[in-house]
MIFILUM-230305 format. One record per residue (C-alpha): residue in three letters; y, z, x. Coordinates in steps of 0.2 Angstrom, whole numbers, plus 2048, in hexadecimal, padded with zeros to 3 digits. Layout:
REM residues N
ALAYZX/...
***
This chain:
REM residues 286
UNKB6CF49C48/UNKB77F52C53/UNKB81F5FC4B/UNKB92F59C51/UNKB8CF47C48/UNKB89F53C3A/UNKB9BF5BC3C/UNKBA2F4AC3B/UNKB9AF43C2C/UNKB9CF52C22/UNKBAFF53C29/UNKBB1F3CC23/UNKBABF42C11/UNKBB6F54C0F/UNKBC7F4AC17/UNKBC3F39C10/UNKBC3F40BFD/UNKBD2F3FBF7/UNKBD6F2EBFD/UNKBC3F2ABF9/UNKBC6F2DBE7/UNKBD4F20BE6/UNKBC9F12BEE/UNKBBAF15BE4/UNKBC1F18BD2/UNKBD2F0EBD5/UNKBD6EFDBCC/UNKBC8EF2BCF/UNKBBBF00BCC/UNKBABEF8BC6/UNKBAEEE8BD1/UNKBA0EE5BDD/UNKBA5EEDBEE/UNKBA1EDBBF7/UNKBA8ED0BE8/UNKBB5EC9BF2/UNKBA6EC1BFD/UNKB9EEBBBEE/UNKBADEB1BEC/UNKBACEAABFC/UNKBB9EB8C07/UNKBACEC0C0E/UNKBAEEBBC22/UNKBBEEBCC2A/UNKBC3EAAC32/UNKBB7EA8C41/UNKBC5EA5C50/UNKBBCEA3C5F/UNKBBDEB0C6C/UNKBB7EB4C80/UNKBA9EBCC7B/UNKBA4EADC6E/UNKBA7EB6C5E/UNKBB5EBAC51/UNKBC4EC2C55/UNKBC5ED3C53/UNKBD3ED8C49/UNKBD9EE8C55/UNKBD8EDDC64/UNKBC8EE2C6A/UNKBBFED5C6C/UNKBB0ECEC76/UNKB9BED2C76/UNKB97EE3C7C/UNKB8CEE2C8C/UNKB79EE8C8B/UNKB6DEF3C96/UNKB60EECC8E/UNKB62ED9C82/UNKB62EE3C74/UNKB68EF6C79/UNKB7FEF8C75/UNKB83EFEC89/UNKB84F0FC89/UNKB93F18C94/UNKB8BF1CCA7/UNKB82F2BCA9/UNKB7EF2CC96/UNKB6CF29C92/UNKB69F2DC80/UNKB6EF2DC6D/UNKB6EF3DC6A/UNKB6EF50C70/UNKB75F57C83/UNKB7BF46C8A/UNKB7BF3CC7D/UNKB81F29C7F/UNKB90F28C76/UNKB93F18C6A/UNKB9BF07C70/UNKBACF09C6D/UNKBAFEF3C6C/UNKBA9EEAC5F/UNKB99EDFC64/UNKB98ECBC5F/UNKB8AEC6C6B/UNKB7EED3C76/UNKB7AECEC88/UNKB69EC7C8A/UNKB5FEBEC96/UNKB53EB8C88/UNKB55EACC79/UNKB57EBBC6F/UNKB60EBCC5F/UNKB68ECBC53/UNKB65EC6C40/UNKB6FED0C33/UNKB72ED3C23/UNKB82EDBC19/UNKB86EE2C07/UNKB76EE6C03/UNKB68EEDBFE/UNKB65EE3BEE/UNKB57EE5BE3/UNKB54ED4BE5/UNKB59ECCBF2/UNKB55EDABFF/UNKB43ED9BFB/UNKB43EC6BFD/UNKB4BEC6C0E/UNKB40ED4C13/UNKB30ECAC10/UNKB37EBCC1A/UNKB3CEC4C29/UNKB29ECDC27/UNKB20EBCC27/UNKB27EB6C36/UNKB24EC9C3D/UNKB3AEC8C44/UNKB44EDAC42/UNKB56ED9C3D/UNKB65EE6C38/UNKB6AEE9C26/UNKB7DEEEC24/UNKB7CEF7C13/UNKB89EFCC07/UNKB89F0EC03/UNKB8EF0CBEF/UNKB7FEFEBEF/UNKB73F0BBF9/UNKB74F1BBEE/UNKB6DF0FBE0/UNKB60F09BEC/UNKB5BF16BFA/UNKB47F0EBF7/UNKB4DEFEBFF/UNKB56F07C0F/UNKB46F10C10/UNKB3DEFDC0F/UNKB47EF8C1D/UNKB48F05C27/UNKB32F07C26/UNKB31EF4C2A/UNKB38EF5C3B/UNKB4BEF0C36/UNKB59EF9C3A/UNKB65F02C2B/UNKB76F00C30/UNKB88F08C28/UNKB94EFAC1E/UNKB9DF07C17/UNKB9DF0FC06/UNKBA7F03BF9/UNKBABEF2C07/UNKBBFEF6C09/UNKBC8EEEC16/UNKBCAEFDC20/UNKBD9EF9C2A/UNKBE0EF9C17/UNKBDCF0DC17/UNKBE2F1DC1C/UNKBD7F24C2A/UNKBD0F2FC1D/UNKBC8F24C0F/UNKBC3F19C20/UNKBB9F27C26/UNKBB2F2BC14/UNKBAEF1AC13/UNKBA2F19C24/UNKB9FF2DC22/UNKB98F2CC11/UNKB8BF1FC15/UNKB89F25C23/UNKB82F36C1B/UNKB79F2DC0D/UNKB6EF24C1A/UNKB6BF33C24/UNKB65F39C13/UNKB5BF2EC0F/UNKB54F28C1F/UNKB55F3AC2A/UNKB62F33C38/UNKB71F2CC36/UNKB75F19C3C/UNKB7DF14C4D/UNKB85F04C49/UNKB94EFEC3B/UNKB98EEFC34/UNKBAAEEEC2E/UNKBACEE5C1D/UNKBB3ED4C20/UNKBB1ED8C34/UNKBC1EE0C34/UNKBC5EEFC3F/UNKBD4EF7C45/UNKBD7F02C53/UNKBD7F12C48/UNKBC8F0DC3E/UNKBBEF09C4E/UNKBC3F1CC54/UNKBBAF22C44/UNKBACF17C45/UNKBA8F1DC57/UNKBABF2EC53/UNKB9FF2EC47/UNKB92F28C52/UNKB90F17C50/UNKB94F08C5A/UNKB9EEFAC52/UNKB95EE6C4D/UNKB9CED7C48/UNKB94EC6C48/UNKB95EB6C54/UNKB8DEABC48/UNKB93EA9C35/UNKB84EA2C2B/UNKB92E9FC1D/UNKB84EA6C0F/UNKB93EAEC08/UNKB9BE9EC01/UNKB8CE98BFA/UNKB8EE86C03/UNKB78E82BFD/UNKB6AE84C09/UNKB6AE75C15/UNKB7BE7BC19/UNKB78E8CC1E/UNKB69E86C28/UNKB73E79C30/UNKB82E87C35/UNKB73E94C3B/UNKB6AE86C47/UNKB7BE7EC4E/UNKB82E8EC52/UNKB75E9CC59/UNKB74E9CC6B/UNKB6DEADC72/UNKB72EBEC71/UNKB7DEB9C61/UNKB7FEC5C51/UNKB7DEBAC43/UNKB85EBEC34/UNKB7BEBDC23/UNKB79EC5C13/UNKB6CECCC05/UNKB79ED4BF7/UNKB8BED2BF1/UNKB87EC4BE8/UNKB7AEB7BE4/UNKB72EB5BF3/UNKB5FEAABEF/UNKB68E9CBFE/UNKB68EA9C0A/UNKB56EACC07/UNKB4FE9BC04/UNKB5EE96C15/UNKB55EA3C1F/UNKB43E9EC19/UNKB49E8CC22/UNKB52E90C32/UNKB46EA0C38/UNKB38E96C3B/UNKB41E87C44/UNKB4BE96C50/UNKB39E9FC55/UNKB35E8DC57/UNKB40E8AC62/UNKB3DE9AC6B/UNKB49EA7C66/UNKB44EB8C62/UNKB4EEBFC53/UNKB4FED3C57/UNKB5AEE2C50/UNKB67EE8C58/UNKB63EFCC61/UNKB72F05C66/
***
């Protein structure tokens, strides 16, 4: 990791800890950091925007164009992710990735789970598909074995923040604790920090989307909501997944922050009728 990265997440945590400390130990300490997905507030309403995805809260809206189907565009001239010319991160938030194939972005937030993680992990490995996993920071120090599970089976690990707070909600410090921290703990963990975010609920602001890229990573939301989160039974996420997809879309799932045996049994059902019908499900590479 370069050392200006390095600079940046040591600055999130050392800025961010005062206004840290009252997020994580403040009223609703000991609620699970997703809990208000659990109870079916987990996705922001799904307006429909030019670039086929929800609206981004700051404004910024649309897909981010691609040099390769799967590859966040970098600025011209730039050619790399790290060291003397290093591409910098996409500063718009991506809904659906430019491609000339029938290919697909899978991915999972508010994980890992002990159990669930696992589960969708032997899925995605029996059909031999890659995805990205958004993970929760608070959720991820319990579990750094399953980031290492993901990360060794070819998925990418990705930054949801530390405790899930709306960041427009926060002071620019506690919203660069919140991405910074993770951040770190996955750099840790994994040796190299992640490239891409995932605000909770998708919400961004212009301030938090600053942090975000200054911290090296590109923001992601989703064009297709699989609704897991509200718990609506199998044939119903299936249904959502196969009447939406269309290619180059993020689809938006999830393996923690709450029970989540429909999204495993839900993707069980529609991954095998979307490779049937020809699309490729791969991660997303910044």
């Amino acid at each position: 990791m370069s050392r200006s990265r390095r600079w940046f997440l040591q600055a999130g945590f050392a800025v961010g800890a005062l206004s840290a400390g009252r997020i994580l130990f403040g009223p609703d300490e000991g609620a699970s950091p997703a809990g208000a997905e659990a109870q079916g507030k987990g996705s922001p309403p799904r307006a429909p925007t030019a670039g086929g995805g929800p609206a981004a809260p700051s404004g910024r809206t649309g897909g981010a164009s691609t040099t390769e189907a799967y590859r966040l565009r970098p600025m011209a001239g730039e050619t790399s992710l790290s060291g003397p010319g290093a591409s910098p991160p996409h500063p718009e938030v991506a809904h659906v990735l430019a491609t000339d194939r029938r290919e697909i972005f899978l991915t999972f937030d508010d994980g890992p789970h002990p159990r669930y993680t696992p589960e969708i992990l032997r899925v995605l490995r029996r059909h031999d598909v890659r995805a990205t996993f958004f993970v929760i920071g608070e959720r991820a120090v319990a579990f750094p074995g399953l980031l290492r599970d993901i990360a060794d089976q070819g998925h990418v690990v990705a930054n949801h923040t530390w405790t899930h707070r709306r960041l427009p909600a926060l002071p620019p410090g506690a919203v660069r604790a919140e991405l910074g921290r993770t951040s770190g703990l996955i750099d840790d963990v994994l040796g190299a920090a992640p490239t891409l975010a995932r605000a909770p609920y998708g919400a961004w602001d212009d301030p938090s989307l600053d942090i975000c890229n200054e911290l090296g990573m590109s923001p992601v939301g989703w064009a297709v909501d699989s609704e897991d989160w509200t718990s609506p039974g199998v044939p119903e996420i299936v249904g959502t997944v196969l009447a939406e997809v269309r290619p180059g879309a993020i689809v938006l799932s999830h393996d923690g922050g709450g029970e989540r045996g429909q999204t495993v049994g839900a993707l069980d059902r529609f991954l095998p009728r979307l490779l049937d019908d020809g699309y490729r499900p791969i991660r997303i590479t910044p």
